[in-house]
Biopython code that builds the backbone (N, CA, C, O; Angstrom):
import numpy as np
from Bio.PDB.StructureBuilder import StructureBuilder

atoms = [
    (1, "UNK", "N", (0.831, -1.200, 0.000)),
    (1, "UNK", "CA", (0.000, 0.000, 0.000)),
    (1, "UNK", "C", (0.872, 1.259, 0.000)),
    (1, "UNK", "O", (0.447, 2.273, -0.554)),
    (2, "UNK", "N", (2.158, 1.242, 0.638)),
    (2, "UNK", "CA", (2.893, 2.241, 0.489)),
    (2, "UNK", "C", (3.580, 2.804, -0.493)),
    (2, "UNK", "O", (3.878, 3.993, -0.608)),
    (3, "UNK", "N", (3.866, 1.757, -1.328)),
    (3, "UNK", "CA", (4.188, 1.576, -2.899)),
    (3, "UNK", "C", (3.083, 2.475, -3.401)),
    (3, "UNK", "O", (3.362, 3.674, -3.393)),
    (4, "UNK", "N", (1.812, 2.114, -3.862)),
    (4, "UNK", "CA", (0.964, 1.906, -4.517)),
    (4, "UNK", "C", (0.874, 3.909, -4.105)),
    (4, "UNK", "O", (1.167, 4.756, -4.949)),
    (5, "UNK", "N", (0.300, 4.328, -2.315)),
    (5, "UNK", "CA", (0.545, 5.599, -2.017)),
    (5, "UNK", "C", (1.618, 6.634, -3.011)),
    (5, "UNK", "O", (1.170, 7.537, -3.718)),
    (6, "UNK", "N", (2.946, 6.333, -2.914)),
    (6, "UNK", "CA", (4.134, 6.991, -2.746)),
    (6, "UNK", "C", (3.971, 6.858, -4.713)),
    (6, "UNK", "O", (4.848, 7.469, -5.324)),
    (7, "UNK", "N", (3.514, 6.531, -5.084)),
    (7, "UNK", "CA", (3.219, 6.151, -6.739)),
    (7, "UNK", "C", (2.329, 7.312, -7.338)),
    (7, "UNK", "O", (2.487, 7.984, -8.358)),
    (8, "UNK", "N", (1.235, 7.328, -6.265)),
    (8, "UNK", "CA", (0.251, 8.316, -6.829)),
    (8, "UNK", "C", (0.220, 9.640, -6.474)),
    (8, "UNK", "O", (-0.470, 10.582, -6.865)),
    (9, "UNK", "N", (1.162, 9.530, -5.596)),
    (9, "UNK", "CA", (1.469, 10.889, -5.295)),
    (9, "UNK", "C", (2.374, 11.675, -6.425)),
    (9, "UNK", "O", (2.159, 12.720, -7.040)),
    (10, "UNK", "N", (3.557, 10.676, -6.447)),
    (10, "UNK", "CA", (4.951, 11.014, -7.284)),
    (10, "UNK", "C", (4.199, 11.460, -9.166)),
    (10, "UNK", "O", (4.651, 12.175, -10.060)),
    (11, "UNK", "N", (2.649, 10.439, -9.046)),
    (11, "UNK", "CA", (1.874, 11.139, -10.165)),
    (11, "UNK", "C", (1.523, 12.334, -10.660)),
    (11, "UNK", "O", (1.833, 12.911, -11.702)),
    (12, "UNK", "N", (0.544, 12.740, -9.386)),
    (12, "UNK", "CA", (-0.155, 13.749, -8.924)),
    (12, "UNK", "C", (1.162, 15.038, -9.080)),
    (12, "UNK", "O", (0.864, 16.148, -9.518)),
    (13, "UNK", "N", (2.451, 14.734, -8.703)),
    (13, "UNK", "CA", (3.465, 15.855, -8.817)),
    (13, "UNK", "C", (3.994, 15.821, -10.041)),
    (13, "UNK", "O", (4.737, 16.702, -10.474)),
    (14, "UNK", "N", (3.662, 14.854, -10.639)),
    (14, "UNK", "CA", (4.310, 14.971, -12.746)),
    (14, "UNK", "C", (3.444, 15.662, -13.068)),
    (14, "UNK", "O", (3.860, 16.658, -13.660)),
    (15, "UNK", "N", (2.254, 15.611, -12.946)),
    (15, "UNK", "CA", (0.895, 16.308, -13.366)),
    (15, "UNK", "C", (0.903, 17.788, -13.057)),
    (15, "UNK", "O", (0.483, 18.475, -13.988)),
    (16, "UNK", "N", (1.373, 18.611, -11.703)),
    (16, "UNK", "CA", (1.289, 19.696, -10.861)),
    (16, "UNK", "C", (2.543, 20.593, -11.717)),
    (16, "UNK", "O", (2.674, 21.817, -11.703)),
    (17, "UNK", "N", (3.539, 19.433, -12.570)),
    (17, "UNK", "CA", (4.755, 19.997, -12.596)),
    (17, "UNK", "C", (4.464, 20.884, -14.108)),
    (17, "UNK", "O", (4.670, 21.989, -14.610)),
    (18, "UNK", "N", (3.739, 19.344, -14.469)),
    (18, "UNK", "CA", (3.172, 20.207, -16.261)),
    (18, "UNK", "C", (2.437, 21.813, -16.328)),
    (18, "UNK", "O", (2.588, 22.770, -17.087)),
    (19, "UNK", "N", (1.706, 21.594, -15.304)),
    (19, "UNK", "CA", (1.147, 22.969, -14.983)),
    (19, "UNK", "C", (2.274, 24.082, -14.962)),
    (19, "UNK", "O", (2.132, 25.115, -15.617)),
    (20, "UNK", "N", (3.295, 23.864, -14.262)),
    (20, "UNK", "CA", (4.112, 25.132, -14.237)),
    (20, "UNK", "C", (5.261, 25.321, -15.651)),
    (20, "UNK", "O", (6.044, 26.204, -16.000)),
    (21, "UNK", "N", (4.807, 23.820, -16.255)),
    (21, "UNK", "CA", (5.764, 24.550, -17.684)),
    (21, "UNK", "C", (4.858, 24.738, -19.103)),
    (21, "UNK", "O", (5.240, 24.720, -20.273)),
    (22, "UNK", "N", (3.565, 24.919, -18.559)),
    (22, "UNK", "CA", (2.710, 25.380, -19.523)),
    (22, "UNK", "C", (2.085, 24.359, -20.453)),
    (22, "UNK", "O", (1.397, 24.573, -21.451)),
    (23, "UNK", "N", (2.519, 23.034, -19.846)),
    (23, "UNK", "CA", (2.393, 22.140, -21.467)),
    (23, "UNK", "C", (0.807, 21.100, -21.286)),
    (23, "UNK", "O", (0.638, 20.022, -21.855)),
    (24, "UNK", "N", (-0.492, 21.977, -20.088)),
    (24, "UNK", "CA", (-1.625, 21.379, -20.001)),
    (24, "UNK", "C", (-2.555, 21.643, -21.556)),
    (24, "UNK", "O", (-3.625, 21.036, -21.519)),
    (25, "UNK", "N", (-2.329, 22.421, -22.864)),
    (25, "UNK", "CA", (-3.324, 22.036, -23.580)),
    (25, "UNK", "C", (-2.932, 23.305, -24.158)),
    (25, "UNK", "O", (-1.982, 23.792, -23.545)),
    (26, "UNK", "N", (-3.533, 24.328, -25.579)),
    (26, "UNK", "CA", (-3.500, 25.450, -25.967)),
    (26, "UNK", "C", (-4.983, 25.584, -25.409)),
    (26, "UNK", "O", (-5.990, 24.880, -25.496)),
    (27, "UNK", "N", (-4.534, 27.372, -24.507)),
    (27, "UNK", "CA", (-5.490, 27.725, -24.389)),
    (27, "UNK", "C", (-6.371, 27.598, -23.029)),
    (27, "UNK", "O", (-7.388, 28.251, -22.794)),
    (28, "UNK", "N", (-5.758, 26.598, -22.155)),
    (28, "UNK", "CA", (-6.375, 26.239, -21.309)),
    (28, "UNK", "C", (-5.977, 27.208, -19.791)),
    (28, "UNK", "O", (-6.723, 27.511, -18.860)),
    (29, "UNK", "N", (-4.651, 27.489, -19.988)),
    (29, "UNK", "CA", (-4.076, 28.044, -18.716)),
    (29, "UNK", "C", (-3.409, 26.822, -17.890)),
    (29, "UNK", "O", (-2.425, 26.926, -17.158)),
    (30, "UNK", "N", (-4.166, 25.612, -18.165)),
    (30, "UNK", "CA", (-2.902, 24.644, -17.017)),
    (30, "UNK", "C", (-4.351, 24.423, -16.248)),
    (30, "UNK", "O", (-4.370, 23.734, -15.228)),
    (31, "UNK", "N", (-5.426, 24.953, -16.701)),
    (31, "UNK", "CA", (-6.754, 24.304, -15.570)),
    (31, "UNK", "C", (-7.030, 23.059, -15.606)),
    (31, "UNK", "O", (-7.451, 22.503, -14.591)),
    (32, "UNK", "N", (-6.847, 22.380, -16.781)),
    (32, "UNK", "CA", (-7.228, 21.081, -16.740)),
    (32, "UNK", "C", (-6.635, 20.103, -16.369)),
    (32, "UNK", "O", (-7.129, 19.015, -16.073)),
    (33, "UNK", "N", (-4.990, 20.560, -16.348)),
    (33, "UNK", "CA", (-4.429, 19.581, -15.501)),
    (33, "UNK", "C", (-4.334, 19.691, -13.996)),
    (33, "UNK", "O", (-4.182, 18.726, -13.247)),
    (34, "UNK", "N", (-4.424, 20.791, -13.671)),
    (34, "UNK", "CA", (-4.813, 20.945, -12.327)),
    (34, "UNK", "C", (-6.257, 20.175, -11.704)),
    (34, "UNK", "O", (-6.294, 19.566, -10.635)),
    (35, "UNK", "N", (-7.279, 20.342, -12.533)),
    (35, "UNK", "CA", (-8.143, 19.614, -12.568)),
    (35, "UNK", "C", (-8.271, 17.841, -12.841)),
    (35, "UNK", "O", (-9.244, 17.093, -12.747)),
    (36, "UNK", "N", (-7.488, 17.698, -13.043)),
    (36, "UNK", "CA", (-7.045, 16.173, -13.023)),
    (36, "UNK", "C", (-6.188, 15.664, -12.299)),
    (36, "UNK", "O", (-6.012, 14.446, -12.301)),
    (37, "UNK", "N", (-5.511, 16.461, -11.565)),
    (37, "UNK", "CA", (-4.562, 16.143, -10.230)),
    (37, "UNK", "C", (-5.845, 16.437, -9.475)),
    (37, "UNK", "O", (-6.403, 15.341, -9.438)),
    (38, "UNK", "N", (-6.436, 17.110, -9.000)),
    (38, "UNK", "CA", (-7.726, 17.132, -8.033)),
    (38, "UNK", "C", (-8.872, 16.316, -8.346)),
    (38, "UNK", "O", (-9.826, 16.321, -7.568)),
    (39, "UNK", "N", (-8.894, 15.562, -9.473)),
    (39, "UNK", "CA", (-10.051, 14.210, -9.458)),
    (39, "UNK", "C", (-9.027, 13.134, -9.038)),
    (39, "UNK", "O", (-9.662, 12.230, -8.495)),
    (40, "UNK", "N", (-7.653, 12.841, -9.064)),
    (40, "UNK", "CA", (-6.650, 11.544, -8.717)),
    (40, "UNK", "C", (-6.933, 11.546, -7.444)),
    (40, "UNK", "O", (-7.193, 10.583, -6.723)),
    (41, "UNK", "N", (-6.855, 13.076, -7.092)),
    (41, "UNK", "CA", (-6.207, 13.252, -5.123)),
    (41, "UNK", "C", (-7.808, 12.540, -5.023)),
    (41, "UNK", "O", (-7.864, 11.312, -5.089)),
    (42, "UNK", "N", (-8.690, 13.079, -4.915)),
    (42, "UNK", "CA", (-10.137, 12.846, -4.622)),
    (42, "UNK", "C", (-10.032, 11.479, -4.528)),
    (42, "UNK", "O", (-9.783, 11.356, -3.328)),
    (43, "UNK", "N", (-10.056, 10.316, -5.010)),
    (43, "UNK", "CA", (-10.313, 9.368, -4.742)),
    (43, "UNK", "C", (-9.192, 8.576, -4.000)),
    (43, "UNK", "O", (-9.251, 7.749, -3.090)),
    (44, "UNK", "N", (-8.359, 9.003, -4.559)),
    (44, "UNK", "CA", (-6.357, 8.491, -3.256)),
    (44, "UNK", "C", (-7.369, 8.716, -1.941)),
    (44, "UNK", "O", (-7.889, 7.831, -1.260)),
    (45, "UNK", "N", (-7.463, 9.843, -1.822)),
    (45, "UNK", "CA", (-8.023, 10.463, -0.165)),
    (45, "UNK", "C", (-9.161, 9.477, 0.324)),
    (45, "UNK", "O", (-9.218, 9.083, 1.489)),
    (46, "UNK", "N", (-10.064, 9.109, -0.662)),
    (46, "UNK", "CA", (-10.760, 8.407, 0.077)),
    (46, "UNK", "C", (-10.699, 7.125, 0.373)),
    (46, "UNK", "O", (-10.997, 6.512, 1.398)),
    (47, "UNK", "N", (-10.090, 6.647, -1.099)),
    (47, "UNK", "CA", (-9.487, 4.814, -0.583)),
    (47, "UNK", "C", (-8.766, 5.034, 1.277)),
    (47, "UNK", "O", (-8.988, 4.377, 2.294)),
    (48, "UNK", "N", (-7.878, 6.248, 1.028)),
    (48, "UNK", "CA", (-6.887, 5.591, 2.140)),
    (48, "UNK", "C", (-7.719, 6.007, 3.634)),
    (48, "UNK", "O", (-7.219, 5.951, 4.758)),
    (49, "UNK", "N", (-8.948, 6.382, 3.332)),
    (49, "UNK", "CA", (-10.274, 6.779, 4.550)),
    (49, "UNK", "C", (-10.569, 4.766, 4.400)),
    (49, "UNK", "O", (-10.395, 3.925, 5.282)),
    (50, "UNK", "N", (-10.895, 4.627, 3.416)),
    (50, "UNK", "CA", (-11.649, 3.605, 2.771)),
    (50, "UNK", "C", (-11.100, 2.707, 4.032)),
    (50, "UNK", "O", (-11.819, 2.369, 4.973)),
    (51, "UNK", "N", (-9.822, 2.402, 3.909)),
    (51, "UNK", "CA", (-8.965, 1.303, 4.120)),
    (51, "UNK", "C", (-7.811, 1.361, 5.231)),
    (51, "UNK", "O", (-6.809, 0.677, 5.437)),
    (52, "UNK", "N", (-8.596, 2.880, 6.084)),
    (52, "UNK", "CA", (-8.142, 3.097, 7.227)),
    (52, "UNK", "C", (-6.494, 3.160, 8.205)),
    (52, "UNK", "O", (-6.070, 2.984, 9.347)),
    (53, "UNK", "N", (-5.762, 3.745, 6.058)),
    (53, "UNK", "CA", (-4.417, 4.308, 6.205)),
    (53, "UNK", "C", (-3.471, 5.144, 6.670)),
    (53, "UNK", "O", (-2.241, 5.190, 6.682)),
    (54, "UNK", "N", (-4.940, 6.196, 7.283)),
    (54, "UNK", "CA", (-4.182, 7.589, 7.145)),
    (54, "UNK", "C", (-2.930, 7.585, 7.680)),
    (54, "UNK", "O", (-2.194, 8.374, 7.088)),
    (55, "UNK", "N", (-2.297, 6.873, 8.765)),
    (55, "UNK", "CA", (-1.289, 7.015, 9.114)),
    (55, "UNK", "C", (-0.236, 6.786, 8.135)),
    (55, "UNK", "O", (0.697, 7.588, 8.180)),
    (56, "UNK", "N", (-0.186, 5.893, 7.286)),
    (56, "UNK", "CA", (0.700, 5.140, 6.240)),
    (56, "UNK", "C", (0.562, 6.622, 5.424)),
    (56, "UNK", "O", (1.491, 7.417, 5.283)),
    (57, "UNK", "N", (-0.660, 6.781, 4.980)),
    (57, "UNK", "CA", (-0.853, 8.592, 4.240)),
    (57, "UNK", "C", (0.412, 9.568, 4.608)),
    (57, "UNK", "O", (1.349, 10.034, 3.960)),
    (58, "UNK", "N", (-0.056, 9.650, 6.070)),
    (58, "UNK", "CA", (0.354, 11.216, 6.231)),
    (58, "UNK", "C", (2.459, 10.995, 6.227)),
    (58, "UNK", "O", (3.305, 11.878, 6.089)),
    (59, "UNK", "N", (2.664, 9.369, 6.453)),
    (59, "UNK", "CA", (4.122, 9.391, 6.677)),
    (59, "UNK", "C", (4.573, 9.317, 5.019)),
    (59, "UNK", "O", (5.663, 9.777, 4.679)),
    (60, "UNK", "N", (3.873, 8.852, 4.268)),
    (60, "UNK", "CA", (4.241, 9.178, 2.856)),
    (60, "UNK", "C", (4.219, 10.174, 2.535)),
    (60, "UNK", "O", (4.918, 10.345, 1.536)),
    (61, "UNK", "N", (3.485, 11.466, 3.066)),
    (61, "UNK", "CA", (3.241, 12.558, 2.350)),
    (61, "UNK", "C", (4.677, 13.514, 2.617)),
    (61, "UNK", "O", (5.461, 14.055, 1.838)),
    (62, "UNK", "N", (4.583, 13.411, 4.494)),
    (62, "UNK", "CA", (5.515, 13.800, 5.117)),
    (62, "UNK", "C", (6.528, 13.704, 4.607)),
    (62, "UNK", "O", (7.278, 14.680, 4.627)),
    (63, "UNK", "N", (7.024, 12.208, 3.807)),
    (63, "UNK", "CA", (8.557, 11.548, 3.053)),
    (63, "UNK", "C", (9.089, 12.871, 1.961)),
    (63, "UNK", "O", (10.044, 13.603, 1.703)),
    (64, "UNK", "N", (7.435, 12.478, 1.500)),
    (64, "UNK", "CA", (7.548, 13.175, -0.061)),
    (64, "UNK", "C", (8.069, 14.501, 0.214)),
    (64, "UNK", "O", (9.096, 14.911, -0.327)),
    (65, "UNK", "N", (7.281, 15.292, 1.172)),
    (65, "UNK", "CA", (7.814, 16.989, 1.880)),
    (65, "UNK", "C", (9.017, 17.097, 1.659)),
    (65, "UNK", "O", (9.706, 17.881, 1.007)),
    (66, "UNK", "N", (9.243, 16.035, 2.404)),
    (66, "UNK", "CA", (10.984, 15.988, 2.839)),
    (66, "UNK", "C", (11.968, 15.662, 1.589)),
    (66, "UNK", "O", (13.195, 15.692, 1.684)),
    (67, "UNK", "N", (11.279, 15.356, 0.445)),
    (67, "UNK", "CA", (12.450, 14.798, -0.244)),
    (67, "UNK", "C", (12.557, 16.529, -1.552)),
    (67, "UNK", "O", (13.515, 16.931, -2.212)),
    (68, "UNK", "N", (11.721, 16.863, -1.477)),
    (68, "UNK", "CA", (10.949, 17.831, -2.020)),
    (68, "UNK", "C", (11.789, 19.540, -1.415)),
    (68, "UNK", "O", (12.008, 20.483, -2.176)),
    (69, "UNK", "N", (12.019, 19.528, -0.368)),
    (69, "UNK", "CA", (12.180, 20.340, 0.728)),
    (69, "UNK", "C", (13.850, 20.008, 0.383)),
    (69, "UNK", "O", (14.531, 20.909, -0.106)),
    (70, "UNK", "N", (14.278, 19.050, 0.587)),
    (70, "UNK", "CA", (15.845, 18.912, 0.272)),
    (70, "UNK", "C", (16.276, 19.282, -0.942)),
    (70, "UNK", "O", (17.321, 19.917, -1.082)),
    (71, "UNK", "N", (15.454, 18.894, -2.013)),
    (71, "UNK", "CA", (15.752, 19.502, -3.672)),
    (71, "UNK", "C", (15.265, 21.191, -3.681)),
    (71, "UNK", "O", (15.212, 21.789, -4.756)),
    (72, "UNK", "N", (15.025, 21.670, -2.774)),
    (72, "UNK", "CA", (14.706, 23.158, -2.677)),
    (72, "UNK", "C", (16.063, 23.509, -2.131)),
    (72, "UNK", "O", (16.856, 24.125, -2.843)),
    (73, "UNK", "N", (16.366, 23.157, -0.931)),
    (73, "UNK", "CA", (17.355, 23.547, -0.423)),
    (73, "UNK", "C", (18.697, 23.460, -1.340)),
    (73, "UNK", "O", (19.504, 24.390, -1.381)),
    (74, "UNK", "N", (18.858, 22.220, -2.087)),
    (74, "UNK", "CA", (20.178, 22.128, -2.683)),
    (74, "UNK", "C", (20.198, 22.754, -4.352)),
    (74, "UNK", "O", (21.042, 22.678, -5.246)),
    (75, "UNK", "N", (18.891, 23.367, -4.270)),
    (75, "UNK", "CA", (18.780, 23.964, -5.445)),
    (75, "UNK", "C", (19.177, 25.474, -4.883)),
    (75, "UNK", "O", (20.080, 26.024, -5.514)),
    (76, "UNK", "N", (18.623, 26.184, -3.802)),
    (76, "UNK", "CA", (18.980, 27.357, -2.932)),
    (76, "UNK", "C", (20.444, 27.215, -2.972)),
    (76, "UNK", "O", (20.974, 28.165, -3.550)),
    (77, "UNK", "N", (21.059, 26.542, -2.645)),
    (77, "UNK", "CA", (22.329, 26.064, -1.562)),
    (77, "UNK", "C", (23.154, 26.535, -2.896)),
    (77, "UNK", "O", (23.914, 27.497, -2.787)),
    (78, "UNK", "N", (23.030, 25.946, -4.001)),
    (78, "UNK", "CA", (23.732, 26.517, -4.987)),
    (78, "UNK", "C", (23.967, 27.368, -5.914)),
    (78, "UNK", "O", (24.902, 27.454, -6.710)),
    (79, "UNK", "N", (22.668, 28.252, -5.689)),
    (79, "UNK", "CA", (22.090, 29.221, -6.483)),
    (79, "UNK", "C", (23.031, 30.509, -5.197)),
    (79, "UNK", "O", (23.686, 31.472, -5.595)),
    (80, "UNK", "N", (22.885, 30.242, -4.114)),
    (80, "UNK", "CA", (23.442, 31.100, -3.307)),
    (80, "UNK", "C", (24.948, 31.304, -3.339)),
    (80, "UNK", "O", (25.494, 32.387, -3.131)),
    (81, "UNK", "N", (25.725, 29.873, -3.688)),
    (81, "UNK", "CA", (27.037, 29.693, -3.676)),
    (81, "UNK", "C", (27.655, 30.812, -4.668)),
    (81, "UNK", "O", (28.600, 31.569, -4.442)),
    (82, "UNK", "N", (26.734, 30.689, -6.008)),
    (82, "UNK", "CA", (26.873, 31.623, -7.124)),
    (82, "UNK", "C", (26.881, 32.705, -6.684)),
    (82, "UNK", "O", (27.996, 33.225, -6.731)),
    (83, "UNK", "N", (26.002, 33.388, -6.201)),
    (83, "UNK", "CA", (26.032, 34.239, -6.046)),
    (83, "UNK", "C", (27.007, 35.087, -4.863)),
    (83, "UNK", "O", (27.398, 36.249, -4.971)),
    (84, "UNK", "N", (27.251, 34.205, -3.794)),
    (84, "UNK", "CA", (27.765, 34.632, -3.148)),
    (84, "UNK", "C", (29.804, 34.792, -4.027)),
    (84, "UNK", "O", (30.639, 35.455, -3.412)),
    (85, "UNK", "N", (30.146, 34.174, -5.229)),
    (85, "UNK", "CA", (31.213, 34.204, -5.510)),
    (85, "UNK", "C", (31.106, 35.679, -6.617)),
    (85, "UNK", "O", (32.096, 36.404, -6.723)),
    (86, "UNK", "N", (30.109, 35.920, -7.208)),
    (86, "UNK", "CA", (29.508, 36.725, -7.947)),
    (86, "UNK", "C", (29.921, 38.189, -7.113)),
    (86, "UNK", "O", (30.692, 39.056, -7.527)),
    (87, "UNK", "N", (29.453, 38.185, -6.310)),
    (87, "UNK", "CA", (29.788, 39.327, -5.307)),
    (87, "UNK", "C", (31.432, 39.788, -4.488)),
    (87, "UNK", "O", (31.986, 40.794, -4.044)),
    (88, "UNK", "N", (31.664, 38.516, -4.637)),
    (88, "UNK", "CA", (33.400, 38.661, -4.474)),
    (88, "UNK", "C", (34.209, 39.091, -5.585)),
    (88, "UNK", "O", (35.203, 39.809, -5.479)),
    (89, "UNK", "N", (33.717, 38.595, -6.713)),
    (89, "UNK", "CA", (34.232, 38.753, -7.697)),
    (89, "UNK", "C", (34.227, 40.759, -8.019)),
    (89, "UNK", "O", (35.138, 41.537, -8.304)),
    (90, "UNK", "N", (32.860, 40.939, -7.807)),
    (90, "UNK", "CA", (32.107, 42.676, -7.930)),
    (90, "UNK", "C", (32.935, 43.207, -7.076)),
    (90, "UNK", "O", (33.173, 44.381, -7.357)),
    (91, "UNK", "N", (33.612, 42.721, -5.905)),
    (91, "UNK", "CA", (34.638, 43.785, -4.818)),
    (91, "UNK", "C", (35.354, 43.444, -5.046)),
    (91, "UNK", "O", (36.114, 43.621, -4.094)),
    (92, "UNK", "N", (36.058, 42.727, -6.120)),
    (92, "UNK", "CA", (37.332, 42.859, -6.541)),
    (92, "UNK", "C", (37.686, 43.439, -7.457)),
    (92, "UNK", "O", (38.781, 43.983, -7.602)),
    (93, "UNK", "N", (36.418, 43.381, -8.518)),
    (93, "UNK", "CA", (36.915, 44.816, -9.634)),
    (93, "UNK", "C", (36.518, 46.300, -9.192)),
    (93, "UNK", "O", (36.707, 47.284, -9.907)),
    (94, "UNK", "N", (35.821, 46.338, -7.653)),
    (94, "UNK", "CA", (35.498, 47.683, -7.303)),
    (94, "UNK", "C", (36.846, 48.388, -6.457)),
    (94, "UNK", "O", (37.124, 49.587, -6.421)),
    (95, "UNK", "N", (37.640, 47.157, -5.742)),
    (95, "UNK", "CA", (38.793, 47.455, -5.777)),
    (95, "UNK", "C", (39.737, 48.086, -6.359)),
    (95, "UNK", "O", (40.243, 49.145, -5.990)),
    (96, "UNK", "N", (40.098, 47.223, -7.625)),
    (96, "UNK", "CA", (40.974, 47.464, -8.448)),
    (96, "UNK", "C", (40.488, 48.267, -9.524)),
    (96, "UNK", "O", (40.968, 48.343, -10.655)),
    (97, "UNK", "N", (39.452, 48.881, -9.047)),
    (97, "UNK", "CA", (39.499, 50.517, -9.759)),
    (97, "UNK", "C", (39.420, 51.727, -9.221)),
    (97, "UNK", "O", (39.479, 52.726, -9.938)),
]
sb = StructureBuilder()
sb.init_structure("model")
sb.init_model(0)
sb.init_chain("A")
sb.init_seg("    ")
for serial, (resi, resn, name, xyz) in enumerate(atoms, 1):
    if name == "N":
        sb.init_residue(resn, " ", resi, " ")
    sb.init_atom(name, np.array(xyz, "f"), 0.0, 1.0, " ", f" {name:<3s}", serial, name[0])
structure = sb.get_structure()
């Protein structure tokens, strides 16, 4: 069941992702795939009522946060590194002029 969870979620976020690179349909805005990640969730939510998971739920969801939350950070982590050399670099030619 945790499989099967951690599957439809990892769905539900291919689906959420299309939305942000525009590629739900001409014309649509990205509603319809948004709208089809919210008919998947709809019934996920209730099987795992159904079948009296929620706990197995909420530690998958929690996983997912977390794995999600780390690819933010190490996407930050390096976007900052840049920049922070970017700026050394700027007081060194403000220096040496």
């Amino acid at each position: 069941m945790a499989d099967s969870i951690q599957q439809q979620l990892q769905q539900l976020v291919l689906l959420s992702d299309s939305v942000g690179t525009g590629s739900a349909g001409a014309g649509s805005g990205g509603v319809s795939t948004v709208e089809e990640a919210m008919e998947q969730l709809g019934p996920l939510i209730h099987s795992v009522y159904r079948t009296n998971k929620q706990k197995l739920f909420r530690q998958q969801v929690d996983l997912f946060a977390q794995r999600k939350d780390a690819e933010i950070m190490k996407l930050c982590g390096s976007y900052h590194q840049e920049f922070v050399q970017s700026v050394a670099q700027l007081l060194k030619v403000r220096q040496n002029t």
